[in-house]
C-alpha positions in Angstrom: -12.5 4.4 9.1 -14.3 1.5 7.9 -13.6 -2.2 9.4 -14.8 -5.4 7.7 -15.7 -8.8 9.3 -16.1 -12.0 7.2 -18.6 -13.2 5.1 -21.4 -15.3 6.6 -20.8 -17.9 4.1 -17.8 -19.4 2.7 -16.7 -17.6 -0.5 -16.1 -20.2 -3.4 -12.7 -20.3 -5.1 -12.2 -19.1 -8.5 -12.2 -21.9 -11.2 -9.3 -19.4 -13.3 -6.4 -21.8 -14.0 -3.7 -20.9 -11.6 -0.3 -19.1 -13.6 2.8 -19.6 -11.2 5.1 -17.1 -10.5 8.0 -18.6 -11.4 11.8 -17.8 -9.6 13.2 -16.9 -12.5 13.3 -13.0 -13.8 11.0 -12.1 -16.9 13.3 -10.0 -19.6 10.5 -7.9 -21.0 10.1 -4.3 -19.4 8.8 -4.0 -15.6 6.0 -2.2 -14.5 5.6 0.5 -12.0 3.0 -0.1 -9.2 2.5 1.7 -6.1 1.3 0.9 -2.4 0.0 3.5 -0.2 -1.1 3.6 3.7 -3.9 4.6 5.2 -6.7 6.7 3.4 -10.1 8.3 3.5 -12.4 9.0 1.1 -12.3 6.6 -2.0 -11.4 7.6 -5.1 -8.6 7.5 -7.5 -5.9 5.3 -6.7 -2.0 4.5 -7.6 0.3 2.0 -6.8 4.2 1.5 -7.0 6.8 -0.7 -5.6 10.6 0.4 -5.4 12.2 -2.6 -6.7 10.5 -2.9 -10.2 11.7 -0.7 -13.0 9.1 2.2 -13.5 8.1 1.9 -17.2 4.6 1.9 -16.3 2.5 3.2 -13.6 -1.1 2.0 -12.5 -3.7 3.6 -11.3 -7.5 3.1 -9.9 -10.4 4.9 -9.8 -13.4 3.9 -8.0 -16.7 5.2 -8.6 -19.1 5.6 -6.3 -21.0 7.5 -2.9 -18.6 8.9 -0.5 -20.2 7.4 2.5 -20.4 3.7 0.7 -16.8 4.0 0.1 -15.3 5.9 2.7 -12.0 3.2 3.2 -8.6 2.8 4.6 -7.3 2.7 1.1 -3.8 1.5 0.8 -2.7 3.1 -2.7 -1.9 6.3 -3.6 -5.4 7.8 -3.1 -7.4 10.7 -4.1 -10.8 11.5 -3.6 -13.3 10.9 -6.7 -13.6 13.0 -9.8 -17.1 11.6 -10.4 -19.6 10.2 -8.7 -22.3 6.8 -10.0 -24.9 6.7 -7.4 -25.3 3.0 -6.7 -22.0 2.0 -8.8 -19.3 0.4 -6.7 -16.7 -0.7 -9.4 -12.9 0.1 -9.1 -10.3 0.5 -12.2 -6.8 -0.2 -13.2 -5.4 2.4 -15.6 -1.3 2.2 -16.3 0.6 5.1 -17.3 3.7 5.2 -19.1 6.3 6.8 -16.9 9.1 6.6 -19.5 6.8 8.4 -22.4 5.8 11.3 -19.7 9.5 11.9 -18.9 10.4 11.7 -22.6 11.9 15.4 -23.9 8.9 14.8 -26.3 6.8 14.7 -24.0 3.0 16.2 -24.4 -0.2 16.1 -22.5 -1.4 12.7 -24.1 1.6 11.4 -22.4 0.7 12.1 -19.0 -3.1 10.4 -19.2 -3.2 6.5 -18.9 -2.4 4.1 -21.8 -5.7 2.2 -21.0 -8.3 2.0 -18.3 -10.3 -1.7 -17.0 -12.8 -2.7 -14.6 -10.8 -4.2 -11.7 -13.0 -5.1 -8.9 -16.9 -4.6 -7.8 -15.9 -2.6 -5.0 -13.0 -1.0 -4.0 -9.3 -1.6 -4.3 -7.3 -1.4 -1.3 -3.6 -2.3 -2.7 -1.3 -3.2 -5.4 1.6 -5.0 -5.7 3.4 -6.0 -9.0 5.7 -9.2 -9.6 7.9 -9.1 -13.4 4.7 -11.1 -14.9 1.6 -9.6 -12.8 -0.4 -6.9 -11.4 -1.8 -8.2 -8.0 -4.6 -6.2 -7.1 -6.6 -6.6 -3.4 -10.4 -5.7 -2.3 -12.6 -7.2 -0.3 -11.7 -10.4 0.7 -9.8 -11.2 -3.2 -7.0 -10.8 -4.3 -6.6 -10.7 -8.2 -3.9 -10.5 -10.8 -3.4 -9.1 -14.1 -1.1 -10.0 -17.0 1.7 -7.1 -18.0 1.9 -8.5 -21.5 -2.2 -8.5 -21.3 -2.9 -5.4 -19.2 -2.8 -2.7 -21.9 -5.1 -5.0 -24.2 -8.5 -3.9 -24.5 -10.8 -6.1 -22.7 -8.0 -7.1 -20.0 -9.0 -10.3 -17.5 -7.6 -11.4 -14.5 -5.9 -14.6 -14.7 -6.6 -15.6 -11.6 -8.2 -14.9 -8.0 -7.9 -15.8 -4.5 -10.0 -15.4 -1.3 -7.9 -15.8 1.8 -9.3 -18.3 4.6 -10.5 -16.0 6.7 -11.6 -16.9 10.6 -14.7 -16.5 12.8 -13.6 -13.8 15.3 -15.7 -11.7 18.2 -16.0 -8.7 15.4 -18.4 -7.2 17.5 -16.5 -6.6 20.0 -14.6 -4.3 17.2 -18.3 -2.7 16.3 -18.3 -4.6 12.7 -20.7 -6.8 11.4 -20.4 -10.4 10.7 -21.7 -10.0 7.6 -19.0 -7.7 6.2 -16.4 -9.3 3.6 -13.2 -8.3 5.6 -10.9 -6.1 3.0 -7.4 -6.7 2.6 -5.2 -3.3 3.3 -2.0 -4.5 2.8 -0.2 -6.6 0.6 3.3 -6.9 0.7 5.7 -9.2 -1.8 8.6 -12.0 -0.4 11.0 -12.2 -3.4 13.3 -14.7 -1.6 10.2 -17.0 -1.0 8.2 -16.3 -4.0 5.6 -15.7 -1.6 2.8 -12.6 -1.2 1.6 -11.2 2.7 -2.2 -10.4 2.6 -3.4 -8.9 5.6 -6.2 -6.4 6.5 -9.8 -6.9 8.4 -9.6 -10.0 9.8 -6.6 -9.1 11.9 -4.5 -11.6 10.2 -1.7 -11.7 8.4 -1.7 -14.6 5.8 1.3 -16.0 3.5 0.5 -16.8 -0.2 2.7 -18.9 -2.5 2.9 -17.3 -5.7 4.6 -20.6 -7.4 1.4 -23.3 -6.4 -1.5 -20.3 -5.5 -2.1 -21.9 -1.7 -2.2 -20.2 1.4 0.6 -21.5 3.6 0.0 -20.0 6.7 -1.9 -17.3 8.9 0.0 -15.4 11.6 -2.9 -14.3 14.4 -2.3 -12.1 17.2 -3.6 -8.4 16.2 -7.0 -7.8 17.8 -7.5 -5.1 15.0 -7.4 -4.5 11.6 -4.1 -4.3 9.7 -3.1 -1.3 7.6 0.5 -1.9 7.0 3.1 -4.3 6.6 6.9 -4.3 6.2 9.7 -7.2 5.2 13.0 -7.1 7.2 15.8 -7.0 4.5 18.8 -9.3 6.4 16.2 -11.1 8.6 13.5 -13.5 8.6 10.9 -11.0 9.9 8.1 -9.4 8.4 6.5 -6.4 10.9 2.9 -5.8 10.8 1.0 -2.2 11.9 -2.6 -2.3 13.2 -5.6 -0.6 14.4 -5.2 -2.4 17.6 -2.0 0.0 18.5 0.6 -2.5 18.4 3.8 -3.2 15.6 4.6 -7.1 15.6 7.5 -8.4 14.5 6.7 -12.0 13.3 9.9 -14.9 12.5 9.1 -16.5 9.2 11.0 -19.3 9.8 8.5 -20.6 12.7 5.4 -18.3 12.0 5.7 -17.1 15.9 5.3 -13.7 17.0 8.8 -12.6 18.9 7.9 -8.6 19.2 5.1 -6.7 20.4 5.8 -3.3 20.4 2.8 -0.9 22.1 3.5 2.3 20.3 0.8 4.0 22.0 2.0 3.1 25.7 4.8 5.0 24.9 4.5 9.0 27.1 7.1 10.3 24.2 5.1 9.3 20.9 1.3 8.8 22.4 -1.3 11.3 20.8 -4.7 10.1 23.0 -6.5 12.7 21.1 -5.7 10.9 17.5 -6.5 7.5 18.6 -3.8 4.5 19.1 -3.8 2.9 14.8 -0.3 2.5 13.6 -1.1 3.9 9.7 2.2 3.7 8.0 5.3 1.6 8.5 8.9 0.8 7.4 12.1 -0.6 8.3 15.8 -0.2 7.2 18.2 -2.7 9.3 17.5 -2.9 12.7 15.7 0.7 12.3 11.6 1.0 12.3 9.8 4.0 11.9 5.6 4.1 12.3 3.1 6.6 12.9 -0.7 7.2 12.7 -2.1 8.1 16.1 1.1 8.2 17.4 3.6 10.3 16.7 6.2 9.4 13.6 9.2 7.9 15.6 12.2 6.7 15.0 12.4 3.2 16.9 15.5 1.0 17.8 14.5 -2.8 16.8 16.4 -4.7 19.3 15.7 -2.6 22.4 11.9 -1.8 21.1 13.2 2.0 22.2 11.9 4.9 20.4 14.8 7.0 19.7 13.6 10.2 17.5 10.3 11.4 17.9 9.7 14.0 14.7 7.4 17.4 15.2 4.5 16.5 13.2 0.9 17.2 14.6 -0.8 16.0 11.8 -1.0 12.1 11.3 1.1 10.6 8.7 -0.3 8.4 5.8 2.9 6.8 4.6 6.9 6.7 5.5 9.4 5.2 3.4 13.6 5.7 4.2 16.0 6.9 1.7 19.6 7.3 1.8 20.3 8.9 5.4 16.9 10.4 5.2 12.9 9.8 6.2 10.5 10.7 3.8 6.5 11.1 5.1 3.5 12.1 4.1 -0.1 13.2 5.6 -2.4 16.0 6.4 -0.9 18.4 4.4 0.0 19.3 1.0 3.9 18.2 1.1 6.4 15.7 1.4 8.4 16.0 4.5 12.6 15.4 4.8 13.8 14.7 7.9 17.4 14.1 9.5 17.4 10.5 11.6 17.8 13.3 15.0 14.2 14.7 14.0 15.6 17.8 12.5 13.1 19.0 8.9 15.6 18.9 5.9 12.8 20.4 3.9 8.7 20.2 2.8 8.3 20.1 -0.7 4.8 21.1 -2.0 2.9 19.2 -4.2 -0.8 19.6 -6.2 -2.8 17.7 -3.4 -4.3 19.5 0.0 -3.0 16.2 1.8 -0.9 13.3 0.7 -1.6 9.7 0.9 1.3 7.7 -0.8 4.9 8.0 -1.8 7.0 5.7 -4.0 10.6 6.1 -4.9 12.2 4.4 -7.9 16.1 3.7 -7.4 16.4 1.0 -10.1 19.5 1.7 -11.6 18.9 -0.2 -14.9 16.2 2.5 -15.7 18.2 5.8 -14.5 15.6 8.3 -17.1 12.9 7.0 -14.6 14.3 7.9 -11.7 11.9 9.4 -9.6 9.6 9.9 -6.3 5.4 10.2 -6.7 3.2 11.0 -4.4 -0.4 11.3 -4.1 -3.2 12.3 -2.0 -7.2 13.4 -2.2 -7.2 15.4 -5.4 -7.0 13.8 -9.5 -3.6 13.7 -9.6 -0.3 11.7 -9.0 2.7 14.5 -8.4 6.0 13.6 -9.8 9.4 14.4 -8.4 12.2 14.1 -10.8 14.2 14.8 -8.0 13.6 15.2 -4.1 13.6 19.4 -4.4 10.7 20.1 -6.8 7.5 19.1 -8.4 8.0 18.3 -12.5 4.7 17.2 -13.6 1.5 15.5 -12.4 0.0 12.4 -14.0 -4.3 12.9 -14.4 -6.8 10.6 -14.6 -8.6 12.0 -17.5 
């Protein structure tokens, strides 16, 4: 795993005119987007985000040498299909969901609509809003028009460097040099506000109506890979490489929880390492993994409750209904009852699995449907939780 320090130098702010998010709902089509947890090997790249209507989905490729761009890469990743010695750009290719599910459907409907530069290096995340694609890398954060995006010759609109701090990164064997990357980013509808978080061990808050950073929540002594957003309270939770899941009040930026998955006999893997790689939360339910085992925590008592039989490390966990879905070493998607019991492993095209999105939105019920990606070309898709329909290639 690669960790980033900050630059030596203070980055200078992008001169883009700034285009607010505003709090009212755009009526044009949404756009698919997906996040994914922790990765390895960069590559190809897809993001989603359950609560925008799947119309399109967007993908990223990066091209470049495995060992400059070996990356905790927090889309749906998959290793390279090329290779550029020396070339460290990253792109942004959409796909239209709703043409690929089509009864009409051909081949030319599964490739993507268009494909852009996106960053110089790589792309760790993506989040959408109704009016943008917000893309992260190293130490920026960039977004991209919907109306725009499938335009030839597509530009950001604007971009944003967080203000990073001077910490000890040696002590975390990382040079001071290094831009630190952001891993995670992670949307506040009620707030019109965006979570960035990732090498600098912090997690900072972005309003999307002005473009200013508002505040940094500091505590991790690692890197973050994962972030989740309480639904009925003022708390966002935050995963790291430091071994800990904090659970920080938005109202008064303090941290109230710090939960030490690793100290934990039931869950602790020594042999995989302590990082907490994937993350989510449903009430006053969390479940995490990475190093340590995917469990089944109780919020208020900071008890784990269900530890589930998996010896591989999982990439990414999401809930559904009365389920847990996750994904990791291994080619499939994993069901499992809250008690821990498997429901079912469905296969998919990848030898390991990096991401998973479900899309519930009910005003688009043809697009319907759970992805999932890992280290091969392709993003699977699930028309429902039992099977495999198609794949989605990055041509």
């Amino acid at each position: 795993m690669v960790g980033c320090g900050p630059a030596s130098r203070p980055r200078k702010q992008s001169k883009q005119k700034w285009q607010p998010e505003g709090r009212r709902l755009d009526v044009r089509k949404n756009f698919l987007t997906r996040r994914d947890m922790n990765g390895g090997a960069a590559g190809l790249g897809a993001a989603a985000h359950d609560h925008l209507l799947p119309e399109h989905f967007a993908l990223w490729q990066v091209l470049g040498s495995r060992e400059q761009l070996r990356a905790d890469c927090h889309l749906q990743n998959l290793d390279p299909v090329c290779s550029l010695p020396g070339s460290t750009k990253s792109f942004l290719s959409p796909f239209s969901l709703s043409a690929a599910l089509s009864s009409e459907a051909k081949e030319e409907s599964k490739k993507p609509v268009v494909t852009f530069v996106a960053h110089d290096g790589p792309v760790y995340s993506l989040v959408s809003t109704d009016r943008h694609l917000l893309s992260a890398g190293d130490g920026e954060v960039k977004a991209w028009l919907w109306g725009e995006i499938i335009k030839k010759g597509c530009k950001e609109v604007w971009s944003r460097h967080p203000p990073y701090r001077l910490i000890p990164f040696a002590l975390l064997n990382r040079s001071s040099l290094e831009v630190p990357e952001i891993n995670a980013l992670l949307l506040n509808p009620k707030e019109n506000s965006l979570f960035l978080a990732g090498g600098d061990c912090q997690l900072h808050t972005m309003d999307l109506e002005t473009g200013t950073f508002t505040r940094a929540l500091r505590g991790h002594t690692d890197y973050i890979h994962c972030l989740a957003l309480r639904e009925r309270s003022p708390e966002v939770l935050s995963g790291s490489e430091d071994g800990t899941v904090r659970l920080w009040d938005l109202r008064t930026g303090e941290e109230v929880q710090n939960i030490e998955v690793y100290k934990h006999e039931e869950c602790a893997r020594p042999q995989n390492g302590k990082w907490i790689g994937c993350l989510a939360t449903d009430s006053d339910w969390m479940v995490c993994g990475g190093g340590p085992a995917l469990t089944l925590w109780h919020l208020r008592s900071a008890t784990p409750t269900t530890v589930f039989p998996l010896r591989a490390p999982q990439k990414h966990v999401t809930f559904y209904q009365d389920l847990i879905l996750s994904a990791g070493q291994g080619p499939c998607v994993n069901q499992w009852q809250l008690s821990g019991e498997l429901k079912a492993q469905v296969p998919g095209s990848s030898p390991s699995l990096l991401s998973l999105s479900l899309n519930q939105q009910p005003a688009a019920p043809e697009c319907k449907v759970l992805t999932a990606a890992g280290n091969s070309c392709r993003v699977d898709v699930f028309t429902n939780l039992g099977y495999r329909a198609f794949s989605l290639a990055f041509s």
